[in-house]
VEXDREN-2710 file (C-alpha; in Angstrom, 1 decimal):
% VEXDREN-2710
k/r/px/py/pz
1/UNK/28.3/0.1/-7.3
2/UNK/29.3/3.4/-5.2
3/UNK/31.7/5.5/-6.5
4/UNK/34.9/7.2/-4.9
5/UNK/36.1/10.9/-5.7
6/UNK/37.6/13.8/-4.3
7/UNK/35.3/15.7/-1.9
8/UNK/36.2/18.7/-3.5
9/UNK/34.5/18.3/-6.7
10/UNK/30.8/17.0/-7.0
11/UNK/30.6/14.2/-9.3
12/UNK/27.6/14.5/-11.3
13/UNK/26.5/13.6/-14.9
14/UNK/27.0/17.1/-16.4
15/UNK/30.3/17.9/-15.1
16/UNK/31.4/14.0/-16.3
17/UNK/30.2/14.6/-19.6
18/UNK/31.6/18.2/-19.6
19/UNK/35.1/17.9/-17.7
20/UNK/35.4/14.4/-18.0
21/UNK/37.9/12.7/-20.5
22/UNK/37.3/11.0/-24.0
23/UNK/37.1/7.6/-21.7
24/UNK/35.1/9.1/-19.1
25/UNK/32.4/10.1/-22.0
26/UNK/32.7/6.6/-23.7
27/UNK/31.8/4.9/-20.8
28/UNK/28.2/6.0/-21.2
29/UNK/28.2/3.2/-24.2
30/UNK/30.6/1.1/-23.7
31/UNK/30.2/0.8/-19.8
32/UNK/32.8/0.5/-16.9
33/UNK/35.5/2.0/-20.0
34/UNK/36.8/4.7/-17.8
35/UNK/37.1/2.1/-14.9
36/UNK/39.3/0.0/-17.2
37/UNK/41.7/2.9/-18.4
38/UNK/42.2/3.6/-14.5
39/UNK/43.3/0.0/-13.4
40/UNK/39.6/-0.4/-12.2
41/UNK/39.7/-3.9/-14.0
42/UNK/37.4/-5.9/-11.9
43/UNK/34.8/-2.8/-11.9
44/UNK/35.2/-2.6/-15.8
45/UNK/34.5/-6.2/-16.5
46/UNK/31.3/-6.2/-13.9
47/UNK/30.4/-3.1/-16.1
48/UNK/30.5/-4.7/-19.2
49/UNK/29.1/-8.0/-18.1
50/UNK/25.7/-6.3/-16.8
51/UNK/25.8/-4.0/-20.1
52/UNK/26.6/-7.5/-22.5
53/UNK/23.7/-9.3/-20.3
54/UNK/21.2/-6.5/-21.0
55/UNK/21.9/-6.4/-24.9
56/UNK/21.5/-10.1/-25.2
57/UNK/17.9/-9.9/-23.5
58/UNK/16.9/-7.3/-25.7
59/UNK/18.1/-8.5/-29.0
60/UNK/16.6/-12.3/-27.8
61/UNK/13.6/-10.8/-26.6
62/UNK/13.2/-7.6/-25.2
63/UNK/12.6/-5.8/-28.9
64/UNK/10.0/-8.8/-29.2
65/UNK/8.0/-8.1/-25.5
66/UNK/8.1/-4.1/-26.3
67/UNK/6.8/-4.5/-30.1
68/UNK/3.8/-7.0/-28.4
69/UNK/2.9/-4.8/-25.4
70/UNK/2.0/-2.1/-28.0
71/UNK/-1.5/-4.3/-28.8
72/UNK/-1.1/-6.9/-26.4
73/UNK/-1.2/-9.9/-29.3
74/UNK/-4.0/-10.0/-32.1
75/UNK/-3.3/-14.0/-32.4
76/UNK/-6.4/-16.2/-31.1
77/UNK/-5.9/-19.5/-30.2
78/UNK/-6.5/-21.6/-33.5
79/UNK/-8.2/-25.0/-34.2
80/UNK/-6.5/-26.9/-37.2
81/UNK/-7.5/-29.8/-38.7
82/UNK/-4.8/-32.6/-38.5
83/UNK/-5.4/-34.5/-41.2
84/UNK/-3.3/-37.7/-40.6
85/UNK/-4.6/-38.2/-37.3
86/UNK/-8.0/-37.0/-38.0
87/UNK/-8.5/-35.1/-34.8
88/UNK/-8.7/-31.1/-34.4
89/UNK/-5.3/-29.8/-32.9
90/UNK/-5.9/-26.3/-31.2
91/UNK/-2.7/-23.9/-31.5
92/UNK/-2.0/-21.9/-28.5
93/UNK/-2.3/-17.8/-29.7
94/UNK/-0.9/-15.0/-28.0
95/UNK/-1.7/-14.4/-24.3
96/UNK/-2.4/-10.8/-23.2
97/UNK/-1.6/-11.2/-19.6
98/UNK/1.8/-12.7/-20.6
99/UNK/2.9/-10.0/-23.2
100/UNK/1.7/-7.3/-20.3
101/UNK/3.7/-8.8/-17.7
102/UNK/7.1/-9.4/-20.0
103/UNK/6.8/-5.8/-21.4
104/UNK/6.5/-4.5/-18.3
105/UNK/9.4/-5.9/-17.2
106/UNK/11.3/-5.3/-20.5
107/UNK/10.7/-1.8/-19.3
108/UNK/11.6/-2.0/-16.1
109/UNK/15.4/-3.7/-17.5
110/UNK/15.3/-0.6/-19.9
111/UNK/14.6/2.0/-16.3
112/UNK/18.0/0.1/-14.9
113/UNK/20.2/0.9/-18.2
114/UNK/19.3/4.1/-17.9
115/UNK/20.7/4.0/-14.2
116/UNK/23.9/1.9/-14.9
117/UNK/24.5/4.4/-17.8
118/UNK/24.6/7.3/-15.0
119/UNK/26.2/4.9/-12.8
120/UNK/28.9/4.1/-15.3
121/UNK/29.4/7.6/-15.9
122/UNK/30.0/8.8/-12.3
123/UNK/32.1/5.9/-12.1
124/UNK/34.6/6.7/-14.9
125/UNK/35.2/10.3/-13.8
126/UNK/35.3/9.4/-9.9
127/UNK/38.4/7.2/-10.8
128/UNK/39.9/9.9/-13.3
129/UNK/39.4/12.5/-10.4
130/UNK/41.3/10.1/-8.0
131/UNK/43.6/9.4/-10.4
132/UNK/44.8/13.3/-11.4
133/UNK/44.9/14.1/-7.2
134/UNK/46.9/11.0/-5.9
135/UNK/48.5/9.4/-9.5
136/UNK/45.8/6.1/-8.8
137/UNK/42.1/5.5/-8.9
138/UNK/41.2/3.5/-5.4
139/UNK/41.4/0.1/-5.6
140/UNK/38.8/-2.9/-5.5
141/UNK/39.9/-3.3/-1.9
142/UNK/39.7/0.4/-0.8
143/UNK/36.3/0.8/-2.3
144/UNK/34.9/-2.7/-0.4
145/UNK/36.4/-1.0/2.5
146/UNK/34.5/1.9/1.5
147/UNK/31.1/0.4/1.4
148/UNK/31.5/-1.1/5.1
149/UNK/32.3/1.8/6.7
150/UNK/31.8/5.7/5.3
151/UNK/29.2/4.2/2.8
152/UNK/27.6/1.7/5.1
153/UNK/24.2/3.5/4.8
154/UNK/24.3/2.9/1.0
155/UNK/25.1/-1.3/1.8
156/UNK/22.4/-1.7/4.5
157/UNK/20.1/0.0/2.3
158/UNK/21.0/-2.1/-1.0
159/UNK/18.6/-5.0/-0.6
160/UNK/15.6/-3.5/0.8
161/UNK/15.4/-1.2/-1.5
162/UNK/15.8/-3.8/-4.4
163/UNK/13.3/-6.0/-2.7
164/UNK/10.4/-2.9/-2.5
165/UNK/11.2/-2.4/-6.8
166/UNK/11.0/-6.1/-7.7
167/UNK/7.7/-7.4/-5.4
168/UNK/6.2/-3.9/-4.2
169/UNK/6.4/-1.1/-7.2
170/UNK/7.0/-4.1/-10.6
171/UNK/3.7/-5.6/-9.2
172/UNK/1.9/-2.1/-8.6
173/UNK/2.5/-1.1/-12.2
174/UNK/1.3/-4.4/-13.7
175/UNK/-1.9/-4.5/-11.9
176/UNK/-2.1/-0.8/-12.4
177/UNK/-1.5/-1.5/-16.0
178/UNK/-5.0/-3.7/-15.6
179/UNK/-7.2/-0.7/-15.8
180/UNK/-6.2/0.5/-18.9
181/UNK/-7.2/-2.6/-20.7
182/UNK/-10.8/-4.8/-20.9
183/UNK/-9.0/-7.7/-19.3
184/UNK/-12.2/-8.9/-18.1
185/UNK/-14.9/-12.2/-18.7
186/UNK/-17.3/-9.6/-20.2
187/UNK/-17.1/-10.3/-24.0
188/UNK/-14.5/-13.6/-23.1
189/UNK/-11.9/-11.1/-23.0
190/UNK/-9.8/-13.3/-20.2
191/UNK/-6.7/-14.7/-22.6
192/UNK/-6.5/-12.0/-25.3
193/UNK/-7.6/-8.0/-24.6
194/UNK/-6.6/-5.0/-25.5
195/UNK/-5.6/-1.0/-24.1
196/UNK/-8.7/0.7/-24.0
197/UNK/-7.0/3.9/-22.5
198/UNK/-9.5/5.7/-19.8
199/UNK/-12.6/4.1/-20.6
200/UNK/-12.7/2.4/-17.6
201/UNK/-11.9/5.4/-15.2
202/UNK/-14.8/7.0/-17.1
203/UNK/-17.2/4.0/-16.6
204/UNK/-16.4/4.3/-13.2
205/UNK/-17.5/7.5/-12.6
206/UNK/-19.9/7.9/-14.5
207/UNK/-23.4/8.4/-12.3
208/UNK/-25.5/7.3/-14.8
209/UNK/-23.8/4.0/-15.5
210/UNK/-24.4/0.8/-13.8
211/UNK/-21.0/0.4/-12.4
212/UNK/-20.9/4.9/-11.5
213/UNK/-24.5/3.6/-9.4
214/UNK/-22.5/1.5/-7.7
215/UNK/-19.1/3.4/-6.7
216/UNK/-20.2/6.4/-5.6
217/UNK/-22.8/4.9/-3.0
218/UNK/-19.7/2.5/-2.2
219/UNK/-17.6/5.0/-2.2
220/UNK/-19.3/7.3/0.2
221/UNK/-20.2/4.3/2.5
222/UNK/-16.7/3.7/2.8
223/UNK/-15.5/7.0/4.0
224/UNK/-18.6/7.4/6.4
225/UNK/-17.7/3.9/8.0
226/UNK/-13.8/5.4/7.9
227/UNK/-15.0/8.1/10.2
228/UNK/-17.2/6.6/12.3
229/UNK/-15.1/3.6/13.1
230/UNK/-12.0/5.3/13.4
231/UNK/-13.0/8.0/16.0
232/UNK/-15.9/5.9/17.7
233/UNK/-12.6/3.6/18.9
234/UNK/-10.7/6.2/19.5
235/UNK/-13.0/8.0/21.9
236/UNK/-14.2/4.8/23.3
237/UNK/-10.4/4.0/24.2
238/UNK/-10.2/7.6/25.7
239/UNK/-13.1/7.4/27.8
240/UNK/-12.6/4.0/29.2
241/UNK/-9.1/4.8/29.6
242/UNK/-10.3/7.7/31.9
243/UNK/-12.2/5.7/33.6
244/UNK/-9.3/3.3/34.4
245/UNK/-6.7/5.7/35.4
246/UNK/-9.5/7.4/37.6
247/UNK/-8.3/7.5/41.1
248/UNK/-11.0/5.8/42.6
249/UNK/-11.3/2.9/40.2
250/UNK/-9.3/-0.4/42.2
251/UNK/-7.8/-3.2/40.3
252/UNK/-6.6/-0.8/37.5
253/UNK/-4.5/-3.3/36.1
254/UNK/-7.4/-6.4/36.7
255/UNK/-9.5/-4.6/34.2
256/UNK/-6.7/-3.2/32.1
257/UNK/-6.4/-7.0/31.8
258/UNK/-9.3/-8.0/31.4
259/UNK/-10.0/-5.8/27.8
260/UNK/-6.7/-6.5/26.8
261/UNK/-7.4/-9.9/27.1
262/UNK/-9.4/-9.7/23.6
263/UNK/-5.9/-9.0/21.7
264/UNK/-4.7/-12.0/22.5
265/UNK/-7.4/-14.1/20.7
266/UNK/-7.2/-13.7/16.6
267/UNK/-9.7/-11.7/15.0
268/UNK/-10.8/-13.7/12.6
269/UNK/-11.7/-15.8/15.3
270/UNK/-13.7/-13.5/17.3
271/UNK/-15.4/-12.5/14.0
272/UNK/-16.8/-15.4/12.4
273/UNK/-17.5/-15.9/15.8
274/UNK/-19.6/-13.0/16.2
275/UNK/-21.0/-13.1/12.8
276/UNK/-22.7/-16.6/13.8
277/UNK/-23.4/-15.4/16.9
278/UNK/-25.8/-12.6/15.2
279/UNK/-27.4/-14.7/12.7
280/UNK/-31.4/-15.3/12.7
281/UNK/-30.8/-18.5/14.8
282/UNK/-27.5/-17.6/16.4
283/UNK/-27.3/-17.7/19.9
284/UNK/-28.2/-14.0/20.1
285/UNK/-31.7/-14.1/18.4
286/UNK/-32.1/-17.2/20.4
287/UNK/-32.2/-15.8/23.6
288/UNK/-33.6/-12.8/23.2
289/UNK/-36.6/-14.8/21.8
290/UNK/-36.3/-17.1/24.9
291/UNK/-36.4/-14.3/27.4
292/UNK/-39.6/-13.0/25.1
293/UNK/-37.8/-9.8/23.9
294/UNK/-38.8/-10.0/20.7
295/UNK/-40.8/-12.2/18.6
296/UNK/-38.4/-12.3/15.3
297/UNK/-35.4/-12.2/14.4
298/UNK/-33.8/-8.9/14.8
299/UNK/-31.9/-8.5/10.9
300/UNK/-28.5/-7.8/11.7
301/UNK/-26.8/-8.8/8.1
302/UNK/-30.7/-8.5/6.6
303/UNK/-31.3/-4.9/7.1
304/UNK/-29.5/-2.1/5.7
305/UNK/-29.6/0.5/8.5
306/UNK/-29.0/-2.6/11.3
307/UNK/-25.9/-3.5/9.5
308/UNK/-24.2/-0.8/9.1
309/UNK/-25.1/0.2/13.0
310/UNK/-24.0/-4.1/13.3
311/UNK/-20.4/-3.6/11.9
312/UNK/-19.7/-0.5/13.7
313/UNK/-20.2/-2.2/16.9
314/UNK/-18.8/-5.5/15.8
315/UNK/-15.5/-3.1/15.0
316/UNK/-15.6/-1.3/18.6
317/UNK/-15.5/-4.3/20.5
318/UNK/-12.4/-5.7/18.4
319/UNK/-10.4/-2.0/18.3
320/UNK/-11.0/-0.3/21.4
321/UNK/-8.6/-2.9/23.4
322/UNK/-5.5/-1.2/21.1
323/UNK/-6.8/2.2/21.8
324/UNK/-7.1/1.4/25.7
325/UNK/-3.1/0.5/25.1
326/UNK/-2.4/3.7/23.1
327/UNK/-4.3/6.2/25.4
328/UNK/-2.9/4.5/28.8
329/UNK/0.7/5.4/27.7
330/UNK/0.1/9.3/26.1
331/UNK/-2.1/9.9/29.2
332/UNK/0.6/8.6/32.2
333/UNK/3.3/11.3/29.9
334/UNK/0.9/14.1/30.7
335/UNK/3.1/16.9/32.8
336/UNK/1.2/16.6/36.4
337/UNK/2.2/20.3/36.6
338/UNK/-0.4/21.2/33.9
339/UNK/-3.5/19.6/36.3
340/UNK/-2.1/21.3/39.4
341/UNK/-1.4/24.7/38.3
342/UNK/-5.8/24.3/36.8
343/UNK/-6.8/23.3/40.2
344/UNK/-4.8/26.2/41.9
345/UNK/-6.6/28.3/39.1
346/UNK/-10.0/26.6/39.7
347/UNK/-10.5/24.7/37.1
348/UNK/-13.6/21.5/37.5
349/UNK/-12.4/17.6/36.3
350/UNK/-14.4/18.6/32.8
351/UNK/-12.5/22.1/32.3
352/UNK/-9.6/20.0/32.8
353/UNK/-10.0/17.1/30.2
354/UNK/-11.3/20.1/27.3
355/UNK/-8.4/22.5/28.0
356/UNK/-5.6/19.9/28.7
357/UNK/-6.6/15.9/28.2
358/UNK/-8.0/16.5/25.3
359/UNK/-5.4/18.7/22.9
360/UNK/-2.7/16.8/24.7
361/UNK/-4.2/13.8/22.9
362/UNK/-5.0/15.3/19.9
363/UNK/-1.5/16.7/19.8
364/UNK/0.2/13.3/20.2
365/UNK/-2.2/10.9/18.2
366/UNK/-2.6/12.6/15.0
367/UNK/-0.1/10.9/12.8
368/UNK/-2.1/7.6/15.0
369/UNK/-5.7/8.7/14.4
370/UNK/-4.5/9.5/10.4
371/UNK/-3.1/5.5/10.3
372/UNK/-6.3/4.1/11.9
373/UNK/-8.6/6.2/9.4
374/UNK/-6.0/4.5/6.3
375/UNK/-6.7/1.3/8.0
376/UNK/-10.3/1.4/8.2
377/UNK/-11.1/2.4/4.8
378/UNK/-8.7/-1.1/3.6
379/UNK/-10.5/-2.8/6.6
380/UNK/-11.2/-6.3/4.9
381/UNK/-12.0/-8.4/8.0
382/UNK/-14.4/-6.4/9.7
383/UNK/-16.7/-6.2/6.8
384/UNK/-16.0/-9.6/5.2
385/UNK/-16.0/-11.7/8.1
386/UNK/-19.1/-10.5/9.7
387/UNK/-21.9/-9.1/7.1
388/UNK/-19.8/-10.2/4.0
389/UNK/-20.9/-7.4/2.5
390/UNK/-25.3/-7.8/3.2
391/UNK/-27.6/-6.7/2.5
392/UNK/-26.7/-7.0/-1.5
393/UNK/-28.8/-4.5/-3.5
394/UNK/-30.9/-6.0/-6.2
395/UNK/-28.7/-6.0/-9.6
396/UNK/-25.5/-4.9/-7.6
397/UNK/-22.2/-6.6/-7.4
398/UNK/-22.2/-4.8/-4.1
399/UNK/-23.9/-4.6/-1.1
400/UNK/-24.9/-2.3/1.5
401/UNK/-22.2/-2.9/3.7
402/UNK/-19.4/-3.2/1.3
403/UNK/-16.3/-1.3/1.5
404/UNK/-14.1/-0.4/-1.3
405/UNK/-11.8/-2.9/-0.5
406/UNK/-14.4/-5.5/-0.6
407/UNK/-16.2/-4.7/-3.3
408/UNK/-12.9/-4.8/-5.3
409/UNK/-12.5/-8.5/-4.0
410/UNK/-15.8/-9.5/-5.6
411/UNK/-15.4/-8.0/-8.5
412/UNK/-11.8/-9.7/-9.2
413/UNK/-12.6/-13.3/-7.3
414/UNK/-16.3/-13.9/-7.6
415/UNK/-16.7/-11.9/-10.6
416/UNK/-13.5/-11.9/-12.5
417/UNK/-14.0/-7.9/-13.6
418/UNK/-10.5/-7.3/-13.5
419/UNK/-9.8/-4.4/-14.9
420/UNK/-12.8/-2.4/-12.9
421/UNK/-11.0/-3.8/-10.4
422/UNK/-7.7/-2.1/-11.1
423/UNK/-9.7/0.9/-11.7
424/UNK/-11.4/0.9/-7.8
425/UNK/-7.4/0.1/-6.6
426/UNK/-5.9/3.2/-8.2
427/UNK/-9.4/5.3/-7.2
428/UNK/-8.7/4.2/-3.6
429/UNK/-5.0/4.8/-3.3
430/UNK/-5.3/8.4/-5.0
431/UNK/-8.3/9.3/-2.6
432/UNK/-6.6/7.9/0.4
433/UNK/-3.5/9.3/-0.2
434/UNK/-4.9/13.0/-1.0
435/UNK/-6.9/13.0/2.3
436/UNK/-3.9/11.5/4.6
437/UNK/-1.6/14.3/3.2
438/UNK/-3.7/17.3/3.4
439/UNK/-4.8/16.0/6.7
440/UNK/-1.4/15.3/8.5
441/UNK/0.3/18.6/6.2
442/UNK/-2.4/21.0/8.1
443/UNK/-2.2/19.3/11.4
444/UNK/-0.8/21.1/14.2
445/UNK/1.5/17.8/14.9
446/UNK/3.1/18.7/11.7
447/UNK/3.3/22.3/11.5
448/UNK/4.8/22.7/15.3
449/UNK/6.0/19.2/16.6
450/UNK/6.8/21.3/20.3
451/UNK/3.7/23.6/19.9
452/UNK/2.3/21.7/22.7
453/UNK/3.4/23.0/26.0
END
């Protein structure tokens, strides 16, 4: 609900609670009471309908949800002799995941009184401010008006941002919530578990510790593949995209086609594709041995070091094509001038690409390259689809190949670790996040957007 008042006065909390009236200050407990001294009737009542709705939840069960998330339930589920049917009747107890969820939501309701009590507030003394400057507080019409023109940003902007805090940020927090607990099938603690505060995080990272031997070898796997994937595409896409654009090269738009053409078909396709392709009797291994190449199998998912080198190449053939798109527009926006005035000065074709191609690119594709690098540490498909994560190391949930990402997806489906697997989700997002700042905050496309001349 927006509130109208005079432009002259910014309505705020403070100066409602320190200017307003006795009304205007009441409304922060008994909401939309300012709106009803000022005529606002219809605002009043939606006021005190929201407020009446929010009391009744908590008295029915709000109290209840907050007083449970504290342990999470202590009730197991119960087996009872019954004895005038002469069976065992099992009693459900209380379910962790349940009680985390409700809470969390109970505190989310408790987040929005907060808000409607600031809303109500700003409310009340926008319609006494109206009221002491024109003798009337705007009515229900004027204010719909309101919202469809001068505030039409605040309409437009009403459901997406109410759809982002129920299924983007209430989900976050509850699977964030995860790692703080032992919700886990280690010690059957799947229906009933308990806060556990950081031991997890500390697990985690701790070297000595089985799961510490496996993150931080994951973990640095997972930014080396980042880099190496995300700038072998993009100078891939650069060079080819030379080559394209090259003056002599005819049928620019045939071949432009032609690798394009590989967009069109759907990764996974291509993938599992390739992945049977490169097993020990796929069709590559076949014919190499047919043509008396080789005389086994090369390992491409049964080696470490072939791999790694497997996915890489696996992820060049499926990403250059979208570079090839990205560099064929930044490269035709290249000021002609800039090449002509080098050639007047002398300059060779490789003088040319170092001192203008090149930072030109740079300049333009940073906020790009920064997305690709996000991308490819969460790249799923690539890794799954192909090696699956192989070779697995001996008494490892993960495997040689196995990103982050992943690894997490074992852990929570094949495994059902989930609360380590909370644990890698917030590690991931904090590390990503840290790196993609710093990197974009101390580029050049951030510090001088026109640097570039």
């Amino acid at each position: 609900m927006a509130e109208q008042g005079c432009p002259e006065r910014k309505i705020t909390v403070r100066s409602a609670l320190k200017d307003g009236s006795i009304a205007v200050k009441l409304s922060a407990v008994i909401w939309g009471l300012g709106c009803l001294t000022r005529k606002q009737i219809v605002k009043g009542l939606m006021f005190l309908a929201i407020e009446a709705a929010i009391i009744l939840y908590m008295i029915e069960s709000g109290f209840y949800n907050l007083g449970k998330l504290i342990t999470l339930g202590d009730m197991e589920q119960q087996k009872i002799w019954n004895e005038a049917r002469n069976i065992f009747e099992y009693v459900d107890g209380d379910r962790s995941l349940v009680i985390l969820l409700y809470g969390i939501i109970t505190l989310a309701i408790i987040l929005c009184a907060v808000l409607m009590v600031r809303i109500s507030l700003r409310s009340a003394y926008a319609a006494e401010l109206e009221f002491r400057q024109n003798g009337r507080a705007i009515s229900l019409r004027e204010e719909a008006r309101g919202l469809l023109d001068g505030n039409l940003h605040k309409t437009l902007l009403l459901l997406p941002i109410a759809g982002i805090l129920m299924f983007t940020i209430l989900p976050l927090l509850f699977m964030t919530s995860m790692a703080f607990t032992n919700y886990s099938v280690l010690n059957d603690k799947l229906v009933l578990f308990d806060w556990v505060g950081i031991d997890n995080f500390k697990r985690m990272l701790n070297m000595g510790g089985d799961l510490g031997r496996t993150f931080w070898p994951v973990l640095g796997w997972t930014f080396s593949w980042a880099v190496i994937a995300t700038f072998t595409n993009y100078f891939a896409g650069l060079i080819l995209t030379l080559f394209i654009n090259w003056k002599e090269i005819r049928g620019k738009k045939f071949w432009r086609f032609c690798f394009v053409l590989t967009v069109a078909v759907p990764h996974f396709v291509t993938l599992l594709i390739i992945r049977q392709m490169l097993q020990p009797t796929g069709a590559v291994n076949v014919l190499l041995q047919n043509m008396g190449l080789i005389n086994a199998p090369l390992p491409f998912f049964t080696d470490t070091t072939w791999a790694r080198a497997s996915v890489v190449l696996i992820n060049i053939w499926v990403g250059v094509p979208y570079a090839l798109l990205q560099m064929t527009g930044i490269l035709q926006n290249i000021p002609p001038e800039l090449y002509e005035a080098a050639r007047v000065d002398g300059a060779n074709p490789v003088v040319m690409f170092f001192k203008i191609t090149l930072p030109y690119v740079l300049f333009v594709t940073t906020p790009y390259l920064i997305t690709t690098f996000t991308g490819n540490i969460n790249n799923f498909n690539v890794i799954f689809l192909t090696s699956a994560g192989l070779p697995r190391a001996v008494e490892s949930t993960a495997g040689s190949t196995d990103l982050l990402i992943t690894w997490l997806y074992k852990l929570t489906i094949d495994n059902r670790y989930y609360d380590v697997g909370a644990v890698i989700g917030i590690l991931t997002f904090v590390s990503l996040s840290a790196v993609s700042l710093l990197t974009f905050r101390f580029s050049k496309s951030y510090k001088d957007e026109e640097g570039f001349r």
